[in-house]
KOLNUKOL-112712 format. One record per residue (C-alpha): y, x, z; residue in one letter. Coordinates in steps of 0.5 Angstrom, whole numbers, plus 500, padded with zeros to 3 digits. Example, Ala and Ser with C-alpha at 12.3 -4.5 7.8 and 13.67 -1.06 7.14 Angstrom:
+-----+-----+-----+---------+
:  yy :  xx :  zz : residuo :
+-----+-----+-----+---------+
: 491 : 525 : 516 :       A :
: 498 : 527 : 514 :       S :
+-----+-----+-----+---------+
//
This chain:
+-----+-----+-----+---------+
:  yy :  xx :  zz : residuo :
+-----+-----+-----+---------+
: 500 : 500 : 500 :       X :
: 507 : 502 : 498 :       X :
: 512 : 505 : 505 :       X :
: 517 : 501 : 506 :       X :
: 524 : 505 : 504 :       X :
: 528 : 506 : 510 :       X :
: 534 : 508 : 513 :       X :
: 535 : 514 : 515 :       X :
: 538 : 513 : 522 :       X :
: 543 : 507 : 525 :       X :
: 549 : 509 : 523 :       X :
: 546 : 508 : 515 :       X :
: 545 : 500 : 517 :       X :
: 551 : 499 : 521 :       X :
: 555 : 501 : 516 :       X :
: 550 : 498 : 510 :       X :
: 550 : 492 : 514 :       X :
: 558 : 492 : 516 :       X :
: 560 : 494 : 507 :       X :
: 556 : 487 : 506 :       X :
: 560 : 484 : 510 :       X :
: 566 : 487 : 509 :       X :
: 567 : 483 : 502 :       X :
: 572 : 479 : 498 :       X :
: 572 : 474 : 504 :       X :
: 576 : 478 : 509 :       X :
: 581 : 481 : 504 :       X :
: 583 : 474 : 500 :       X :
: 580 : 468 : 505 :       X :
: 581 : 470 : 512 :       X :
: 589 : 472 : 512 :       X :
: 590 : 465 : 508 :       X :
: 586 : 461 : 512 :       X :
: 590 : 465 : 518 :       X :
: 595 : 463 : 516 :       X :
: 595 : 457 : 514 :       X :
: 591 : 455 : 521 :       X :
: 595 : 457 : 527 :       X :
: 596 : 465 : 525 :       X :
: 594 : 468 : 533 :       X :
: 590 : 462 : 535 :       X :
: 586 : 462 : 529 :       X :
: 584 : 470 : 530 :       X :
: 584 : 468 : 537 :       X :
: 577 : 464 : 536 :       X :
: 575 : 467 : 530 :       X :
: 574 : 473 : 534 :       X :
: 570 : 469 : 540 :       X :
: 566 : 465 : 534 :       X :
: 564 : 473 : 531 :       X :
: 561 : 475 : 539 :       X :
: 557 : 469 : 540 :       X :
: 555 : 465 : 534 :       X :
: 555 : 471 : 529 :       X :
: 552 : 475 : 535 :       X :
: 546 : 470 : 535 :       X :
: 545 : 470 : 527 :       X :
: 546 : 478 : 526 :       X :
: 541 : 479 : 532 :       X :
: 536 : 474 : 529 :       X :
: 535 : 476 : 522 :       X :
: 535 : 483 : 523 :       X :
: 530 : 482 : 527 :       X :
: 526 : 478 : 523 :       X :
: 527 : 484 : 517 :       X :
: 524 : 489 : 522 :       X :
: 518 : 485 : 525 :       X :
: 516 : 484 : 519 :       X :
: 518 : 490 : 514 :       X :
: 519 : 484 : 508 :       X :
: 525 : 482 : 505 :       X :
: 526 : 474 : 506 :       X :
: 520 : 471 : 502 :       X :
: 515 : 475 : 505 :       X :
: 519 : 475 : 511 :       X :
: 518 : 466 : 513 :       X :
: 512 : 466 : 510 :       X :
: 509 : 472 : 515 :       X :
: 509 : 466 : 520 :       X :
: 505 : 461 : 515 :       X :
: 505 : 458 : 509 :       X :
: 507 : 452 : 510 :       X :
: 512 : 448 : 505 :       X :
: 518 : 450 : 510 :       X :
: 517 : 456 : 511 :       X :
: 517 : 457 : 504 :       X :
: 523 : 453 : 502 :       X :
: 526 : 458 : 508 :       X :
: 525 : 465 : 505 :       X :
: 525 : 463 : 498 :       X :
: 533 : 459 : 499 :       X :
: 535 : 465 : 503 :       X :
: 532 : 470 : 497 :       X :
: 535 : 465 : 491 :       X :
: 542 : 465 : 494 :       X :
: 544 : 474 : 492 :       X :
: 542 : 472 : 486 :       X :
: 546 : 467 : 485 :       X :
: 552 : 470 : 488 :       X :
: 553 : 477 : 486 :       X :
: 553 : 475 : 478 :       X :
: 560 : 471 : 480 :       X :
: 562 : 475 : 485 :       X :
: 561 : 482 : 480 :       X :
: 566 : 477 : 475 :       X :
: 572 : 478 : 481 :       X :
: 570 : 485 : 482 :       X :
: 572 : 485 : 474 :       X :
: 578 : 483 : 476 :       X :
: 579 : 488 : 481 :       X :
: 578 : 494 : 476 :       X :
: 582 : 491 : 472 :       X :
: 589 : 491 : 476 :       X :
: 587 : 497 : 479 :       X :
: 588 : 500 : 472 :       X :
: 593 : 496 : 471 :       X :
: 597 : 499 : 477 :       X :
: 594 : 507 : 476 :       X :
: 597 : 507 : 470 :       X :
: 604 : 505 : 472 :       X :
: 604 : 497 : 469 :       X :
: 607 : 494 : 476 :       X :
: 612 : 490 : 472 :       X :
: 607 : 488 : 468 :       X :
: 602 : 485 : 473 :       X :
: 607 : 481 : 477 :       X :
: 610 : 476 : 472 :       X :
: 607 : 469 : 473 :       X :
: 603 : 469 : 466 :       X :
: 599 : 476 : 467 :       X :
: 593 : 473 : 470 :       X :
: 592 : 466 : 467 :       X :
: 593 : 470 : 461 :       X :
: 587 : 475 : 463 :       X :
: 582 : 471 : 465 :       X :
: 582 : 467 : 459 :       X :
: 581 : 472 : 454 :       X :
: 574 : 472 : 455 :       X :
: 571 : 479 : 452 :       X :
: 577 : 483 : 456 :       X :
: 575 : 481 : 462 :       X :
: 566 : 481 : 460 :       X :
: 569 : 489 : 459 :       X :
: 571 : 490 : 466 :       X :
: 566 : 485 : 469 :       X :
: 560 : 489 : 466 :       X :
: 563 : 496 : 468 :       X :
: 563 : 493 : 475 :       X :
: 556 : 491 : 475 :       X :
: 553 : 498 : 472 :       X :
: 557 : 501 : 478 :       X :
: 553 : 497 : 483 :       X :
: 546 : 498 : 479 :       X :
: 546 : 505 : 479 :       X :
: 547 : 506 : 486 :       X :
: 542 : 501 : 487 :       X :
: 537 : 504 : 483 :       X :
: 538 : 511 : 487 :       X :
: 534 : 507 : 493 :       X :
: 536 : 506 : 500 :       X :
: 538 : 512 : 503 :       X :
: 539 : 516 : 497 :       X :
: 544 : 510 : 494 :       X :
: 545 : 504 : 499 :       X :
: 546 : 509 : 505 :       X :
: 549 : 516 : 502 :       X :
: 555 : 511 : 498 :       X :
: 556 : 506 : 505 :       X :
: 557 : 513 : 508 :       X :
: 563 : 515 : 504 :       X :
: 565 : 508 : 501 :       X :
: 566 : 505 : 509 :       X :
: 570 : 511 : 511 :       X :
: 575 : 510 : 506 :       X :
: 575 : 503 : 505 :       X :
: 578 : 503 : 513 :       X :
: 583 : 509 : 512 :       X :
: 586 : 505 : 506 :       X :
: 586 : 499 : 510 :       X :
: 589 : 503 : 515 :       X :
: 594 : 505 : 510 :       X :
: 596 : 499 : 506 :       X :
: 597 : 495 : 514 :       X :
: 602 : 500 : 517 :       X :
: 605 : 501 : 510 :       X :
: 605 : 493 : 510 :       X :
: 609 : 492 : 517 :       X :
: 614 : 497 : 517 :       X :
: 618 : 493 : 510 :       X :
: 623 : 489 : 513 :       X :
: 622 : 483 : 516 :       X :
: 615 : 483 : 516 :       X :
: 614 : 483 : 524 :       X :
: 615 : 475 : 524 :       X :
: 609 : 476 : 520 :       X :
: 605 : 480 : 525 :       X :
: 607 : 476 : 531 :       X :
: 605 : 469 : 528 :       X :
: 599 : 473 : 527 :       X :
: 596 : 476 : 533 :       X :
: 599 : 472 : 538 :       X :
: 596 : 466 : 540 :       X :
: 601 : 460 : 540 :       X :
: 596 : 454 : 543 :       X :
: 601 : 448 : 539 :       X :
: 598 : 451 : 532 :       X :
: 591 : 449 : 535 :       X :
: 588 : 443 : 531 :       X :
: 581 : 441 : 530 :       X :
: 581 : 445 : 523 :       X :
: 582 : 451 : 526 :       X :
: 576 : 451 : 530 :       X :
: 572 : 449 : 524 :       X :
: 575 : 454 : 518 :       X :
: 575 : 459 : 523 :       X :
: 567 : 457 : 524 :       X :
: 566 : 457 : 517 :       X :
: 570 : 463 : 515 :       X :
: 565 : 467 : 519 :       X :
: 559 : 465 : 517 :       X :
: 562 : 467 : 510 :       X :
: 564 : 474 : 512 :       X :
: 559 : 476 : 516 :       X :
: 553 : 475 : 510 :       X :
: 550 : 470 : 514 :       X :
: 544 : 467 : 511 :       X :
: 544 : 471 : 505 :       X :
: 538 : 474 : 506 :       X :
: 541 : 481 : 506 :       X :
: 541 : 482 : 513 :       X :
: 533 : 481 : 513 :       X :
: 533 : 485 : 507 :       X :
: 537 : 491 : 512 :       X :
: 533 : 490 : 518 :       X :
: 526 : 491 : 515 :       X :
: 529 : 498 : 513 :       X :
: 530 : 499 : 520 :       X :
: 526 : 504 : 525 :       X :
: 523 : 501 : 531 :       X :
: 527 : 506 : 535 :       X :
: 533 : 503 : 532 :       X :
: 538 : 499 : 537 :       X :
: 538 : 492 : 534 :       X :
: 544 : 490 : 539 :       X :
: 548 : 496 : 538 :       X :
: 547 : 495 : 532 :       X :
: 549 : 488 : 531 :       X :
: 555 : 489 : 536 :       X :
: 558 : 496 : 532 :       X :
: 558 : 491 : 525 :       X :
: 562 : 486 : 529 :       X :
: 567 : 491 : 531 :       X :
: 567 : 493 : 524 :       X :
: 568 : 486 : 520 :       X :
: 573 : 484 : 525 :       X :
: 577 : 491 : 524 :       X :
: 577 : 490 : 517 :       X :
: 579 : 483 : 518 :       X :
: 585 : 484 : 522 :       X :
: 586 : 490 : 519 :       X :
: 587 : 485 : 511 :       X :
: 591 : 480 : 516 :       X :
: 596 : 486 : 517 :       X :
: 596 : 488 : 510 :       X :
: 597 : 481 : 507 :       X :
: 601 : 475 : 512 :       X :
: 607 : 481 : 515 :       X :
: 608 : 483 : 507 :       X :
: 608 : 476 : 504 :       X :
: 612 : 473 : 510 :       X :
: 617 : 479 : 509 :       X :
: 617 : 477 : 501 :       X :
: 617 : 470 : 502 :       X :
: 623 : 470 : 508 :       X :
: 617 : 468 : 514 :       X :
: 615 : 462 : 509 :       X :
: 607 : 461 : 511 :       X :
: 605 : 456 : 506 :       X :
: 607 : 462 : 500 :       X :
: 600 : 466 : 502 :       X :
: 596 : 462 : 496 :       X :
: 588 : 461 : 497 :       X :
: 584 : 466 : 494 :       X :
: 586 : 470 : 487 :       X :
: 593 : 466 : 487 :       X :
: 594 : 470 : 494 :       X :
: 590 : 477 : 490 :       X :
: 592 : 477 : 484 :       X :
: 600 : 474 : 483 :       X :
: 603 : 473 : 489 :       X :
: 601 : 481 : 491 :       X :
: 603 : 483 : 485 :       X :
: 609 : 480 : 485 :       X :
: 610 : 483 : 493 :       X :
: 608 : 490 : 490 :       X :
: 613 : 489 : 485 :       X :
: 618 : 488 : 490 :       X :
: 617 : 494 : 494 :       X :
: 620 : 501 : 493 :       X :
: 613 : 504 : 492 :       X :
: 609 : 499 : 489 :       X :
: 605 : 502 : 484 :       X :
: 603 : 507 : 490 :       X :
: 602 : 500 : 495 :       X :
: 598 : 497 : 489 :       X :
: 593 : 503 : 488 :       X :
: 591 : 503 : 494 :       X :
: 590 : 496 : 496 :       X :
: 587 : 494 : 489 :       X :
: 582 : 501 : 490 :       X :
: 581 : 498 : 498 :       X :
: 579 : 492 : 495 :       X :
: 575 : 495 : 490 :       X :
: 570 : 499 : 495 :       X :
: 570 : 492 : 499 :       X :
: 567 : 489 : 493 :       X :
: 563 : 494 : 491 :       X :
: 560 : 494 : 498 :       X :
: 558 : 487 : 499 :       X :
: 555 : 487 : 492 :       X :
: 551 : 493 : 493 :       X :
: 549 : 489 : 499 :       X :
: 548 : 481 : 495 :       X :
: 545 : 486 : 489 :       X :
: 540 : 490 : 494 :       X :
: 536 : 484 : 497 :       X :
: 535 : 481 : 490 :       X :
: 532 : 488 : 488 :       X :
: 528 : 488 : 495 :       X :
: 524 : 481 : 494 :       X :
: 522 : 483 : 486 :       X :
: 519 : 489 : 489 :       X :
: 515 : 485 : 495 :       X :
: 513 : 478 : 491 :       X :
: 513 : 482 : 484 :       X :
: 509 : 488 : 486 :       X :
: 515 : 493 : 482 :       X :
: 517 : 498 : 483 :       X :
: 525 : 500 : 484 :       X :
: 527 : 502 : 477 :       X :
: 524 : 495 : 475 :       X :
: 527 : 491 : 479 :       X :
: 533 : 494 : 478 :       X :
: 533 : 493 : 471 :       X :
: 531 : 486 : 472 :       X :
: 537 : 485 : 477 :       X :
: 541 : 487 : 472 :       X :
: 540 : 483 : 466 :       X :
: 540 : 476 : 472 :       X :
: 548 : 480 : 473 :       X :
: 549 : 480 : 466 :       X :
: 547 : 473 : 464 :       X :
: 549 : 469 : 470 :       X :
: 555 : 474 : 470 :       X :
: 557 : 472 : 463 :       X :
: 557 : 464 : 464 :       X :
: 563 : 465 : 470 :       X :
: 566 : 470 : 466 :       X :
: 567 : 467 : 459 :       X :
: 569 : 460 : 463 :       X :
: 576 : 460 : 463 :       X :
: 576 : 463 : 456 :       X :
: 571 : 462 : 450 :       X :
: 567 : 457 : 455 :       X :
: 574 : 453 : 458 :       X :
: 571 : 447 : 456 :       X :
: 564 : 446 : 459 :       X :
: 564 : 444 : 466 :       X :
: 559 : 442 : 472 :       X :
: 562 : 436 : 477 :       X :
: 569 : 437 : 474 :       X :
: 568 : 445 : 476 :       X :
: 568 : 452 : 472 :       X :
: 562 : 456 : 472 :       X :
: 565 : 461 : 477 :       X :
: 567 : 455 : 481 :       X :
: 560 : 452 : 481 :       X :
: 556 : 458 : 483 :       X :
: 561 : 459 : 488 :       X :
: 561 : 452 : 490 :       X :
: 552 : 451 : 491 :       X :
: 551 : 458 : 493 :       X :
: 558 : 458 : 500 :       X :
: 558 : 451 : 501 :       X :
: 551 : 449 : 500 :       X :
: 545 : 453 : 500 :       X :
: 548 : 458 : 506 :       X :
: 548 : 452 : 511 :       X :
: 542 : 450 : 509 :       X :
: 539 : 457 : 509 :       X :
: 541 : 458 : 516 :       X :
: 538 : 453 : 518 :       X :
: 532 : 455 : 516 :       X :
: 532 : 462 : 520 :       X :
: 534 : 457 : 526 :       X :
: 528 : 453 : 524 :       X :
: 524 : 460 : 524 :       X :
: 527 : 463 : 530 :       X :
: 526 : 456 : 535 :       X :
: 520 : 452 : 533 :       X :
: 516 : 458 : 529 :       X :
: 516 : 465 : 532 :       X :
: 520 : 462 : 539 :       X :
: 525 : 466 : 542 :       X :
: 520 : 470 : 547 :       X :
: 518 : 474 : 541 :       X :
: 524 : 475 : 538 :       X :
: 527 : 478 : 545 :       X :
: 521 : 482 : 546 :       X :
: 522 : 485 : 538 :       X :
: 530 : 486 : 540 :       X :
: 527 : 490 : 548 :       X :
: 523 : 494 : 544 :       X :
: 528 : 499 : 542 :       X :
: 534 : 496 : 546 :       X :
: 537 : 492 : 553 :       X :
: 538 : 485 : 551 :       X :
: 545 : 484 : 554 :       X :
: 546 : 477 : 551 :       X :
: 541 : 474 : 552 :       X :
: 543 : 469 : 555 :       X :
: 549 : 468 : 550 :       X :
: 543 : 468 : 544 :       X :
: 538 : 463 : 547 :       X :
: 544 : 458 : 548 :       X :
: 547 : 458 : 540 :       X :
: 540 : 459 : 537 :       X :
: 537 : 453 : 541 :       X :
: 543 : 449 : 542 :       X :
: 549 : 451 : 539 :       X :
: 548 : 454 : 532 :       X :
: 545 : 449 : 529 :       X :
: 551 : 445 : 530 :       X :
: 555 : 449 : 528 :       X :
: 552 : 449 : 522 :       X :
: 551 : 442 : 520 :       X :
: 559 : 442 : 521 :       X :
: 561 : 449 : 516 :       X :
: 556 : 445 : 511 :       X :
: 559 : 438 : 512 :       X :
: 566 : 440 : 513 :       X :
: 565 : 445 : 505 :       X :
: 562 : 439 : 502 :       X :
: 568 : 434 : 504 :       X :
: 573 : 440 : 502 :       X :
: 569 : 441 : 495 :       X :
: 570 : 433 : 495 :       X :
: 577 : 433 : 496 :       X :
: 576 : 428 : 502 :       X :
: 579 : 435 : 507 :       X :
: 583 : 441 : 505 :       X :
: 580 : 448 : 508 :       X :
+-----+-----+-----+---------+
//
């Protein structure tokens, strides 16, 4: 039987494991939801939900991945072969394939305005027609989304340690001086402290139920949750591996990370905006025209514009290595290929899905799935429905199937089980809850019928 790749130590896993959630979501979701719902009360509960419900969820898949060395199919069906336990460990394995093709769509984009900016186009960028005028030219924007994906293969295709690890461990340290960077570079322009004090300190008139639940589903997002590739990361592990600490150094840096995109963007686009939150657009409005037009506005914008689209871009390429990962894991248990093979399989599954997302506002404008573009779609089954649902199915698992002692004795192997008592209360009681509301309340926001 072929071993089972490995990482070479802890920090491999933590930093693997925090580049996978270290994505898109931190940098252009969470200051926007940030800002629109309470600025410090948001980050207040965002950073409790992070250490308790998110805590809970990490632990939970990662210790699976290490007691049964499988990436998600294998890793449900170790316990059984029961119908739901199938279901489980396929929608946690379908989920990667479906979201790294759109999501390598946007990493094209990066690409493009990073070199936009590096060779000096930052008026260009900034003018309300660049980016609608982009994205529609189809083959254009195929060109950038196929670069983006040959980066994420060939670092896939040089294995665990060789690729996933020896990159995490220069990308992660990057990523965190430019985020560093891009912060102080944002607060220090003139005006920007009203945005830094509506972000870090909590005001409890901003709170409203929304908050609560917006803050709940943008960590799920963020973490990688329910994505199989925490599984997939955890049957790397050694069985000497501190799970906890591990789990616990991925929070610190999701959450760094996430604080540190709010202090790049809200204090700059306040300042930009004269303090007005609402200026702080959802998603690539907020990347892809309102910064340009804020770097535009500054002294050194083209330096404030490489930096932030190069952050982004390791940001992007981290989680998709992550999402890219997991899928090539399940080909090589359920297929019995090895690495070169899958990765190749992988790829062409990138590029056709790919394709479809990133033709959809050109070539393909006037095809449409329930009123939505192809990127749009993919986005909508794969965060809104399948990721809740998915979650579950590891509540399911960890509960009813393998039970919390064997869990707590696979985490007590290597570690202290320090929150225990905080993992038994959200995987027994509170998770599935929490769950239930993220999937209801992303179907109604999809739906039109409330606003995330």
């Amino acid at each position: 039987m072929k071993e089972r790749s490995k990482f070479s130590g802890k920090l491999g896993f933590v930093l693997a494991a925090a580049g996978s959630a270290v994505g898109l979501g931190n940098i252009w979701r969470f200051p926007y939801l940030a800002a629109k719902y309470g600025g410090g009360i948001f980050l207040l509960i965002y950073l409790i939900l992070v250490s308790t419900f998110g805590y809970a969820m990490i632990m939970s898949e990662s210790a699976i991945g290490r007691m049964t060395r499988k990436s998600p199919v294998g890793a449900f069906q170790f316990f059984g072969k029961s119908l739901p336990l199938k279901f489980g460990g396929w929608i946690n394995a379908i989920i990667p394939m479906l979201i790294v093709p759109y999501y390598s769509v946007i990493g094209g984009w990066v690409c493009k305005y990073l070199y936009e900016y590096a060779v000096g186009h930052v008026h260009q960028v900034a003018s309300d027609t660049y980016f609608s005028t982009f994205i529609k030219d189809g083959w254009n924007v195929e060109l950038f989304f196929i670069i983006f994906c040959l980066i994420t293969l060939v670092i896939i295709f040089g294995g665990v340690q060789n690729g996933i690890e020896k990159v995490s461990k220069i990308m992660m340290p990057i990523l965190v001086l430019l985020a560093v960077i891009v912060a102080v570079y944002s607060v220090t322009r003139p005006g920007a402290l009203a945005g830094v004090k509506y972000f870090l300190i909590p005001n409890f008139k901003n709170f409203s139920l929304m908050t609560l639940v917006t803050a709940m589903g943008q960590m799920f997002y963020s973490l990688s949750i329910a994505m199989g590739i925490l599984i997939t990361f955890g049957s790397y592990m050694k069985k000497e591996f501190d799970i906890e600490s591990a789990t616990s150094n991925v929070e610190v840096f999701d959450t760094v990370i996430a604080i540190l995109a709010g202090l790049m963007i809200i204090p700059a686009v306040f300042a930009f905006s004269n303090g007005n939150a609402k200026a702080l657009g959802a998603g690539p409005s907020l990347m892809f025209i309102t910064l340009p037009k804020v770097f535009d506005s500054m002294g050194a914008g083209g330096f404030a514009g490489v930096a932030f689209f190069l952050l982004v871009l390791l940001a992007a390429l981290t989680s998709s290595i992550a999402l890219t990962e997991s899928a090539v894991s399940t080909f090589e248990d359920e297929l019995g290929w090895d690495r070169k093979k899958s990765t190749v399989l992988m790829g062409v599954i990138m590029i056709a899905l790919g394709t479809l997302s990133s033709l959809g506002f050109g070539p393909l404008h006037f095809i449409s799935i329930l009123g939505m573009d192809f990127l749009d779609f993919f986005d909508f089954l794969t965060n809104s429905v399948m990721m809740p649902i998915a979650a579950l199915s590891i509540c399911f698992l960890v509960t009813r199937v393998i039970g919390i002692e064997k869990i707590s004795a696979e985490i007590e192997h290597s570690s202290k089980f320090k929150r225990k008592k905080i993992y038994v209360l959200m995987m027994k009681y509170i998770a599935p809850i929490f769950i239930i509301v993220i999937l209801i309340s992303s179907v109604l926001n999809v739906l039109g019928i409330i606003s995330m």
